[in-house]
C-alpha positions as a Python dict, from the first residue, in 0.01 Angstrom:
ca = {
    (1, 'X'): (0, 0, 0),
    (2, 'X'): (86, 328, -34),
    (3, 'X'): (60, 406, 313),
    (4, 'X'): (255, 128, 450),
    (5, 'X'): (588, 298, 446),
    (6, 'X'): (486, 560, 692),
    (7, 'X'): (250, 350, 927),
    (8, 'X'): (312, 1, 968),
    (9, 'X'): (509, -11, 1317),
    (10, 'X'): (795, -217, 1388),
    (11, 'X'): (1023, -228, 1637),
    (12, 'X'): (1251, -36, 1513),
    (13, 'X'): (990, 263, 1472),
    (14, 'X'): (835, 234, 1797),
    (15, 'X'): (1162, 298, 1945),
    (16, 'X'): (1207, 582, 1726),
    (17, 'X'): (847, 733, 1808),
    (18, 'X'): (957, 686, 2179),
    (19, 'X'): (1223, 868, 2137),
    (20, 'X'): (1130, 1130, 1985),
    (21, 'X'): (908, 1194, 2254),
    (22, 'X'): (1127, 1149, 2507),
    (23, 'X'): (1360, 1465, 2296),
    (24, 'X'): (1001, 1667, 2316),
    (25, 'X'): (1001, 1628, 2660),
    (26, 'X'): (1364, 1735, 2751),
    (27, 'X'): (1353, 2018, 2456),
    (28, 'X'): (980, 2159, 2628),
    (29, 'X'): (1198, 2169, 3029),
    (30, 'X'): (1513, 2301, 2875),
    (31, 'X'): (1338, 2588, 2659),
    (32, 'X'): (1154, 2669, 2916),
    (33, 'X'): (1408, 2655, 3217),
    (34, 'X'): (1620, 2835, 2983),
    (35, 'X'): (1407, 3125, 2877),
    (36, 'X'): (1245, 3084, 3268),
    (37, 'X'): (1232, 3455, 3303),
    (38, 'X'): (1099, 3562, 2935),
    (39, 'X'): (815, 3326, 2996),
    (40, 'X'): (713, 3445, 3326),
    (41, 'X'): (744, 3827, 3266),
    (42, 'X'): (519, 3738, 2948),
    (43, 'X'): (269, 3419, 3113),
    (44, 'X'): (338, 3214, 2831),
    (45, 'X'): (492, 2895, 2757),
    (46, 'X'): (719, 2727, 2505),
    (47, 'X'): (436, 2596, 2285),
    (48, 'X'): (615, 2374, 1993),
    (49, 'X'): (782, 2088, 2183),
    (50, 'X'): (485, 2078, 2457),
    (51, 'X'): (238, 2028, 2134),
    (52, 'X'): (453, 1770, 1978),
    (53, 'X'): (491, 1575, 2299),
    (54, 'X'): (147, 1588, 2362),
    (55, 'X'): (-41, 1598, 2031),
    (56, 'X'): (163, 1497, 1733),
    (57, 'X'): (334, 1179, 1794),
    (58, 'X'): (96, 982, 2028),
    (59, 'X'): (-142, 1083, 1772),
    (60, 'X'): (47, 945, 1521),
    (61, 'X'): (133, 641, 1755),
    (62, 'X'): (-209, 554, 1788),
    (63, 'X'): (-293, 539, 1374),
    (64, 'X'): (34, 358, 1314),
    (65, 'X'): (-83, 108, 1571),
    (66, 'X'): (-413, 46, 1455),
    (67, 'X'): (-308, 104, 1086),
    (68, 'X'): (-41, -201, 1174),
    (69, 'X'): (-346, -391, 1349),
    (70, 'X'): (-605, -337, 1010),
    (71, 'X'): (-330, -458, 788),
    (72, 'X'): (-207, -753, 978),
    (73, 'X'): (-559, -902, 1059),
    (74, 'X'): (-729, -840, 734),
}
């Protein structure tokens, strides 16, 4: 499929997608504990890492999983 280059999950990419996150994580607390006193004078926080943690890849954990679960039962 044309899909299956990107989705299907193996091993090797679920260590990748984990991480990945793990480098969102550390990248959100160093910005942040960097820039500690830019972001508290202005009461916001370091949005791109904190989405990508949070959003983007378990999102795109969860339709690589069940992508990889549709193509393996069917």
């Amino acid at each position: 499929m044309k899909f299956d280059k990107y989705l299907m999950l193996s091993w090797k990419r679920v260590l990748i997608i984990a991480c990945a996150w793990l480098l969102s994580v550390l990248l959100h607390n160093a910005i942040y504990a960097l820039f500690y006193d830019y972001f508290r004078r202005t009461g916001v926080d370091e949005p791109v890492f904190f989405i990508l943690a949070t959003v983007v890849i378990p999102l795109y954990f969860i339709i690589s999983l069940v992508y990889t679960v549709i193509r393996k039962v069917s």
